[in-house]
C-alpha positions in Angstrom: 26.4 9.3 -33.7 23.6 12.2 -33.2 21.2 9.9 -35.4 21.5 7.2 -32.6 21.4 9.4 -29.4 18.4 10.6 -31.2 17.1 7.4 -31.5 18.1 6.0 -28.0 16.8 9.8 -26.1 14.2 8.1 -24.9 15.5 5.1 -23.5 17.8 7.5 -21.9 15.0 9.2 -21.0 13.3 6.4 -18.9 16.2 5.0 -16.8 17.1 8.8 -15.7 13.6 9.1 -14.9 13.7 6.0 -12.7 16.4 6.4 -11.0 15.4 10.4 -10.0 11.9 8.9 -8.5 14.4 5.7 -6.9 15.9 8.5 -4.7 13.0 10.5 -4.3 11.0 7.0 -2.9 13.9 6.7 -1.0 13.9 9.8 0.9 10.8 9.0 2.0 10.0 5.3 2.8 13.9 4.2 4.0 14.3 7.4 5.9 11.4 7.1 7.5 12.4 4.2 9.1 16.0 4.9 9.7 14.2 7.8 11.8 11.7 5.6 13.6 8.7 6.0 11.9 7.9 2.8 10.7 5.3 0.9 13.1 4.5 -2.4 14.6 1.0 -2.5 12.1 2.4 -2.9 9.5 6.2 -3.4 8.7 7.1 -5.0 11.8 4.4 -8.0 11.4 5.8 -8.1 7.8 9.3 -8.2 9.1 8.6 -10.5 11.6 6.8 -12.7 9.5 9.6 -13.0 7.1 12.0 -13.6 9.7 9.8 -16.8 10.8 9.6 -18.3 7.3 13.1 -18.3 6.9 13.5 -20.3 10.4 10.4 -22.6 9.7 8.0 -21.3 11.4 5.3 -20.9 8.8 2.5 -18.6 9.3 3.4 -16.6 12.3 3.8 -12.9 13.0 4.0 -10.4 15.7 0.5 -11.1 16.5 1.4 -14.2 17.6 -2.6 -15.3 18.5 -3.6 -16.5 15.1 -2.2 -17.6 11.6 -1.4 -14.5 9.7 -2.9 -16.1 6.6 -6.3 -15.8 8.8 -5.8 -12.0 8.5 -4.7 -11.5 5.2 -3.9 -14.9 2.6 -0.4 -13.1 1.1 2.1 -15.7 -0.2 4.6 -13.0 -1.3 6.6 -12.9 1.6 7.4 -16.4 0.8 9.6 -15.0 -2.0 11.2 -12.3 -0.3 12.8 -14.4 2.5 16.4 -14.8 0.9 16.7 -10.8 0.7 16.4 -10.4 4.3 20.1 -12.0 4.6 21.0 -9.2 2.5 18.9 -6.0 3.2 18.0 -6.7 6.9 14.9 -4.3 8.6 15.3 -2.7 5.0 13.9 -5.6 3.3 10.2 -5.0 2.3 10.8 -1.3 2.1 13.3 -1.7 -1.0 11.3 -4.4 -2.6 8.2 -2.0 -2.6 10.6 0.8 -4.0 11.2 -1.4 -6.5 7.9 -2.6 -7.8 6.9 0.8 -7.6 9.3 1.5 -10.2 8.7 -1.7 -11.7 5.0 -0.9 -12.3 5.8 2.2 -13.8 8.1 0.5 -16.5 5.1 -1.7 -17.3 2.9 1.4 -18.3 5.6 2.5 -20.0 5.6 -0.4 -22.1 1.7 -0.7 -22.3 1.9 2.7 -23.9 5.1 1.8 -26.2 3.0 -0.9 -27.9 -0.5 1.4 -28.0 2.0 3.6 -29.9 3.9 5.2 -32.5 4.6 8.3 -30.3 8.4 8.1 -28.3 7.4 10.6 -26.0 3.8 9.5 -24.7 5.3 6.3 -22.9 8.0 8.5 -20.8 5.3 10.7 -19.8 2.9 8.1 -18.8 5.4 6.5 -16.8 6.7 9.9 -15.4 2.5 10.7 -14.2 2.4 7.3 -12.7 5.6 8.0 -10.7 4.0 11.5 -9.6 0.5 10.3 -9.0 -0.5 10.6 -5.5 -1.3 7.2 -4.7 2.4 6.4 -4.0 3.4 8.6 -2.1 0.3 7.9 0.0 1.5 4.3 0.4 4.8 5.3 0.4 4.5 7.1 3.7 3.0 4.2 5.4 5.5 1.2 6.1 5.1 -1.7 3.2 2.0 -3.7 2.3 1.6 -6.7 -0.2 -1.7 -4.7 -2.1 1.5 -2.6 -3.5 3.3 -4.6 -4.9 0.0 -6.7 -6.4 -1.6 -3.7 -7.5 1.5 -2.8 -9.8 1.7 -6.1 -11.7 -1.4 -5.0 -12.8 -0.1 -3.0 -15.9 1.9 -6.1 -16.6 -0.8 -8.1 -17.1 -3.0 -5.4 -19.0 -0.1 -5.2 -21.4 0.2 -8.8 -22.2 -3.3 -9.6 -22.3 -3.6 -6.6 -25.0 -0.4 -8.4 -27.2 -2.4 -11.5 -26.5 0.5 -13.2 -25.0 -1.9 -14.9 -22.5 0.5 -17.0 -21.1 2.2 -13.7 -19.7 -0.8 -12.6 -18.4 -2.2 -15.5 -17.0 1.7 -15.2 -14.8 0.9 -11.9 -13.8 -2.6 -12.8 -13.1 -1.5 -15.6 -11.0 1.0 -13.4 -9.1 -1.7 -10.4 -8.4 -4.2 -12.9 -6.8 -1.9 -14.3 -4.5 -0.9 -10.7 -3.5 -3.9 -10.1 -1.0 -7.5 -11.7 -1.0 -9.0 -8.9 -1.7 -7.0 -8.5 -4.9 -8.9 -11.3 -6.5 -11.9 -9.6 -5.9 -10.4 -6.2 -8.2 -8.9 -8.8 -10.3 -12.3 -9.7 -11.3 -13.6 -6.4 -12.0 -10.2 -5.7 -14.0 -12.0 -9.2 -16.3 -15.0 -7.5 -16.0 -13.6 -4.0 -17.5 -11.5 -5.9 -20.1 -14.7 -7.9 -20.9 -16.8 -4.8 -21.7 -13.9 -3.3 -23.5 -13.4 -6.8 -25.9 -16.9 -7.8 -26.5 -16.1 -7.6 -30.9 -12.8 -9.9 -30.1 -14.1 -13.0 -29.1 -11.0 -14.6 -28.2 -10.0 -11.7 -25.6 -13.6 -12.0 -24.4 -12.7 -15.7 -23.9 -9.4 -15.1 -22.3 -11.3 -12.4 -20.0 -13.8 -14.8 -18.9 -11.8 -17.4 -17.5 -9.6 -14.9 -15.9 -13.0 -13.2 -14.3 -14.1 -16.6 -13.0 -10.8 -17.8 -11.6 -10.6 -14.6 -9.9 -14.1 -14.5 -8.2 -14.2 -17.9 -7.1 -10.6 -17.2 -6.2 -11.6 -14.6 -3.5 -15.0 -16.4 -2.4 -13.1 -19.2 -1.6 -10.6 -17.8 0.3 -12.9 -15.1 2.3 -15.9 -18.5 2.7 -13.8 -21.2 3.7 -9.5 -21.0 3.6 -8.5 -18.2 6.1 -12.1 -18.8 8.5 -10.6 -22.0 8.6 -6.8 -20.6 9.2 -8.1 -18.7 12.3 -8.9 -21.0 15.2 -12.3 -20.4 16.9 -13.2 -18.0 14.4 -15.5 -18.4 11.3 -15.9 -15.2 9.9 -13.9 -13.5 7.4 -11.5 -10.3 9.9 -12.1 -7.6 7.2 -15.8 -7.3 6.6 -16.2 -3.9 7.8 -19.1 -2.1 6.0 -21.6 -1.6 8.7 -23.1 0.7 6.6 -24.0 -1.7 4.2 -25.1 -4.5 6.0 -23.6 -7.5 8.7 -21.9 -9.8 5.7 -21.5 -10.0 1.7 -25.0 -11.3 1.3 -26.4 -8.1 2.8 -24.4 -5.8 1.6 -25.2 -7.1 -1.8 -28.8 -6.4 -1.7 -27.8 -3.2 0.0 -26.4 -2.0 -3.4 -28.8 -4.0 -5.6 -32.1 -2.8 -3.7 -31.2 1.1 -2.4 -28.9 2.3 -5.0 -29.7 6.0 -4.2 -28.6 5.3 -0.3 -25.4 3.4 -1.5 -24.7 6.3 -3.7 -24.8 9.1 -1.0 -22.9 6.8 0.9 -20.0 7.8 -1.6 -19.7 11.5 -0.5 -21.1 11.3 3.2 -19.2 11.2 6.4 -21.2 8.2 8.5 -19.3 9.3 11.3 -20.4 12.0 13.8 -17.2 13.3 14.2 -17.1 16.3 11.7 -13.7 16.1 11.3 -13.7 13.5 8.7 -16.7 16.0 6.4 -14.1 16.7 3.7 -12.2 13.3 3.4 -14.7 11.9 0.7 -14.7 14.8 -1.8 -10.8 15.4 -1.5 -10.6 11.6 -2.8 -13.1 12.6 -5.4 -11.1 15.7 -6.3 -7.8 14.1 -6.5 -9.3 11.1 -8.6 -11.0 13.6 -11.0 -7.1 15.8 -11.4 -5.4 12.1 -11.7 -7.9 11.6 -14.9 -10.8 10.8 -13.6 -12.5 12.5 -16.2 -11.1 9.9 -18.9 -13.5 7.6 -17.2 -16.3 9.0 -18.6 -15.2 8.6 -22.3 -13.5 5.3 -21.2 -15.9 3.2 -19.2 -13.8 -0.1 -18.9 -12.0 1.9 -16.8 -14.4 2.7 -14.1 -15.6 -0.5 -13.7 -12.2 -1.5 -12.7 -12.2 1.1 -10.2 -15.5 0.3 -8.5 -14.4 -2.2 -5.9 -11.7 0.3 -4.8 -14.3 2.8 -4.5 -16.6 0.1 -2.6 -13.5 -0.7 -0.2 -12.8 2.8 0.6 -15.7 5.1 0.8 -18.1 2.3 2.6 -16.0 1.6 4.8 -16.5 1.9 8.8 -13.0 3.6 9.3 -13.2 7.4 8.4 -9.3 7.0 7.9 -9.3 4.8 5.0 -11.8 7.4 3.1 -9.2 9.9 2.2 -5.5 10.0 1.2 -3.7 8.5 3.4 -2.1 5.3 3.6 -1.7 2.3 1.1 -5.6 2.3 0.5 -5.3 4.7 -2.8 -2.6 2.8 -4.8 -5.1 0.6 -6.9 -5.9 3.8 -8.3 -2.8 4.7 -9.9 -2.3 2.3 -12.6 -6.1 2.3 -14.0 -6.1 5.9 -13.7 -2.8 6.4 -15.5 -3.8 4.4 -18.2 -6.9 5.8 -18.8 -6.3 9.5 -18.9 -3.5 8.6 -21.6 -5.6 6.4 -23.8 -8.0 9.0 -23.6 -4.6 11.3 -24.8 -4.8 8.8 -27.5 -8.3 9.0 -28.3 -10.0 12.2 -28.1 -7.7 13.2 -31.0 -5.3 11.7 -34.0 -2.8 14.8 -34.2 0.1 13.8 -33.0 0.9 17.0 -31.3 -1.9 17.6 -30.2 -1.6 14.4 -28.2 1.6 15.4 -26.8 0.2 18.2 -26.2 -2.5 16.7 -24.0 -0.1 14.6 -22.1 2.0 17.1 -21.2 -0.8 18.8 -19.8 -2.2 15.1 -17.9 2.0 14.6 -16.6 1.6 17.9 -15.2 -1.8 18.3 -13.7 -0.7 14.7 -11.7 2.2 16.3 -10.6 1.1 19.4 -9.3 -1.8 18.1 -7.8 -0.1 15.3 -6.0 2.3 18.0 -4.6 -0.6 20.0 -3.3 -2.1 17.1 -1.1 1.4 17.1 0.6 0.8 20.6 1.8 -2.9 20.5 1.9 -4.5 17.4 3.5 -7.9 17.0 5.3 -6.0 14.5 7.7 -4.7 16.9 10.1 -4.1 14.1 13.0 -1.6 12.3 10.1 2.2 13.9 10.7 3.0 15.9 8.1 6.8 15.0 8.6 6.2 11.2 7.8 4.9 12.3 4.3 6.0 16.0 3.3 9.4 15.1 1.5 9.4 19.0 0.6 10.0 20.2 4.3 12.7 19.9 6.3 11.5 18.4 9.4 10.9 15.5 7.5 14.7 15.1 7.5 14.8 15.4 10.9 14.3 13.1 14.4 13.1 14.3 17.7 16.0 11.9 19.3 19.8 11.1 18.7 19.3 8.1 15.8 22.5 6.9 16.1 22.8 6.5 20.3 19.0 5.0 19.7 20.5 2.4 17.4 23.8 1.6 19.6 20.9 1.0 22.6 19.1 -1.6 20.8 21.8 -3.2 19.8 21.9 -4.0 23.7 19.2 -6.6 23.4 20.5 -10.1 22.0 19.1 -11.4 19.1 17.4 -14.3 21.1 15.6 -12.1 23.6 12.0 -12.0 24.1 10.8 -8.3 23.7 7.9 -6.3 24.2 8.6 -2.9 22.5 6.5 0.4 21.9 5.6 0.3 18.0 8.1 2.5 16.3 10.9 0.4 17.9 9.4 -2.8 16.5 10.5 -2.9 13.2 14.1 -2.2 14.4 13.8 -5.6 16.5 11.3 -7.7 13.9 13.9 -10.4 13.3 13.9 -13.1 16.2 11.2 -15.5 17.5 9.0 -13.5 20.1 8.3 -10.0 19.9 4.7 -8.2 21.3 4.1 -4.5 21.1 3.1 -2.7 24.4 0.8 -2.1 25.8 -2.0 -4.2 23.9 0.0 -7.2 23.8 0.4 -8.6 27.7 2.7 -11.5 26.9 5.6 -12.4 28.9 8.8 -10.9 28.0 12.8 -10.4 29.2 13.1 -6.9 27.9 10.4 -3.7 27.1 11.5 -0.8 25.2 9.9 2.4 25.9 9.7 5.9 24.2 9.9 8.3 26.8 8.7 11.2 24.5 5.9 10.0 23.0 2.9 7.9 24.5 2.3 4.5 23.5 -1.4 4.2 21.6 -3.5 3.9 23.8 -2.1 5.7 26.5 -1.6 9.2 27.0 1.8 11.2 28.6 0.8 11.0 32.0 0.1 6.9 31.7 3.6 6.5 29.6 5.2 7.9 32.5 3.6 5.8 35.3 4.4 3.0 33.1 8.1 4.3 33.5 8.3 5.0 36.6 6.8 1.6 37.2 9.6 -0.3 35.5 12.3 2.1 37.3 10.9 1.3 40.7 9.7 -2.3 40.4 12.4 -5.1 41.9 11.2 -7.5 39.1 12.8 -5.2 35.9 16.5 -4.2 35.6 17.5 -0.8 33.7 20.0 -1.5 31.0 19.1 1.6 29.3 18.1 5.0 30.1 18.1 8.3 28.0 16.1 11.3 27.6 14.8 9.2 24.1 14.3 5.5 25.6 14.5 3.5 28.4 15.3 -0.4 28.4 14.6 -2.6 31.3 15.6 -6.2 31.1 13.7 -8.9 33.7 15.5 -9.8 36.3 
């Protein structure tokens, strides 16, 4: 009986593991929006977009002036439309909980095959699940590069077992994720390419993967979502100013001034000095999360260079630092890394352990740091600081909040300030005030908090407005929210 707890500690070990960081992504994505603050950009296009492919109306969002595929080709929604039925608002929130969790069982595995140590797999796992890059995305309502980005140490660990029919699946399944996922997908081939070149049938395998993926993005960028968007012929998401006006420039941009693209890396473009340290805390926090193994293990950085390319040269200062679902590509090349280079840099078994203890810790400590210590000062700390207890906490009475909602039928056109949008994602015509004008029977208001762009004094003549106006009905009206139905 001791001989086979001994042997199954470890698998013990794991699902304990995974259920502690279930709760702890929990308490920070679902209560988030139980406490209103989840937003119109992004959960409540997601929402809403689920809500019309389960009624048949293909391709349509919040945003209801263009084809959401036009904005970003993700087909996984398409598979998550049954769970609705089940999990409501909730939906996408549990389903990135759970590839979270899902991703982190993969580098376990990756590591239980790389191998003979029982101990090195659990803590690889355990500093994926503590690496900042979750929690980052965590905080931020649910996006599609989440869930793509952690297939990815599926498909690392099948194409390593050769079992390419697996990973050609989970290559299949990452590319669909997000456009822009095809374009890391190559550099993933590109990594695994410089990483094989002595087995010539990985280098194969590789190859193929590489080209699908590149012409994969191309196409999709050139030609499928221009064409999606009505009246528009340009991909939405080129926005690297810096760099140049398209792909074409900004590819000669890197090829011809190298020494400019590089400062680019560490330099705030902006003259607004509050975004000065945003650059060099990503850099710090990718060095702690084993950075430093990319330097013994190459591959790895090449992987990483299109997520450096999409962050740090981008026009929007807010996408350069922590925050939001922009670091989590990070977390499973990083992971791996740092422990192959556990593996590597010596053959003593303790020593290893040793090493990875250390790695586990270092994530963890430093990931717990950026809760309490973040250049983003204008990001509240109470949407991301599971540690505090304000985070726990809502400026209004959840409960009567909910009960007023449920006011509006399920039919009824509404324009709605954005925290309120997810809440009311699931029926056919939705806008969020005030940058969507559209015709609407009800408008739900925050009467605390201004409505970007707005400030307080603009939020209340908007009030007062709907309070005095013949045309708009009061249904509703607290010291958290006001409804107004037309009349």
């Amino acid at each position: 009986m001791i001989q086979e707890i001994k042997t199954h500690k470890p698998r013990i070990m794991v699902w304990s593991i995974l259920l502690l960081f279930a709760l702890v992504f929990s308490s920070i994505s679902l209560l988030n929006h139980a406490l209103y603050r989840t937003f119109a950009w992004d959960l409540g296009i997601y929402s809403n977009a689920l809500w019309n492919y389960a009624h048949g109306h293909a391709h349509t969002s919040l945003m209801k002036v263009h084809n959401i595929l036009s904005d970003h080709f993700e087909l996984y929604l398409l598979f998550f439309v049954p769970f609705q039925f089940i999990l409501g608002t909730y939906t996408l929130l549990v389903i990135q909980i759970i590839a979270l969790l899902f991703g982190a069982y993969g580098v376990y595995f990756y590591f239980k095959k790389s191998t003979e140590q029982k101990y090195i797999p659990v803590l690889a796992m355990t500093a994926f699940l503590c690496s900042w890059g979750i929690y980052s995305a965590l905080e931020f309502d649910y996006h599609n590069n989440v869930v793509a980005a952690m297939l990815v140490p599926w498909f690392l660990y099948y194409f390593n077992i050769k079992n390419y029919k697996g990973a050609a699946l989970f290559f299949i399944l990452i590319l669909i994720g997000k456009e822009n996922m095809a374009l890391w997908a190559f550099f993933i081939c590109l990594g695994l390419i410089i990483g094989n070149s002595k087995n010539k049938e990985n280098l194969k395998f590789a190859s193929i993967f590489g080209l699908i993926a590149l012409f994969y993005f191309f196409g999709m960028v050139k030609w499928v979502m221009p064409a999606l968007d009505a009246g528009n012929h340009e991909y939405l998401h080129f926005q690297f100013k810096a760099l140049g006006k398209d792909f074409h420039e900004a590819f000669l941009c890197l090829l011809t001034k190298p020494i400019y693209s590089f400062k680019l890396l560490y330099t705030n473009t902006t003259k607004d000095l509050i975004f000065n340290n945003y650059k060099t805390q990503l850099h710090l926090m990718v060095w702690v999360s084993g950075g430093f193994a990319l330097l013994f293990r190459p591959k790895y950085l090449v992987m990483l260079l299109p997520i450096y390319g999409q962050k740090l040269f981008n026009d929007a200062p807010e996408k350069w630092g922590l925050c939001y679902q922009y670091c989590i590509e990070f977390v499973p090349i990083l992971t791996i890394a740092v422990f192959e280079w556990c593996l590597w840099v010596t053959k003593n078994p303790k020593k290893q352990v040793i090493l990875a203890i250390f790695s586990t810790f270092l994530i963890g400590f430093s990931s717990i740091y950026t809760l309490f210590n973040r250049s983003t000062d204008w990001f509240p700390e109470e949407q991301y600081n599971f540690f505090k207890g304000t985070h726990y906490q809502a400026n209004f009475n959840v409960k009567k909040v909910n009960q007023a909602l449920e006011l509006i039928p399920a039919q009824a056109s509404v324009c709605a300030q954005s925290e309120f949008c997810p809440h009311l994602a699931f029926r056919d015509s939705i806008f969020v005030f005030p940058t969507q004008n559209f015709p609407c029977t009800y408008m739900v208001l925050n009467k605390s908090k201004a409505a970007y762009p707005l400030n307080d004094a603009q939020q209340q003549a908007k009030i007062k407005e709907l309070r005095d106006t013949a045309h708009w009905q009061q249904i509703y009206d607290d010291e958290a929210l006001i409804i107004v139905k037309k009349r």
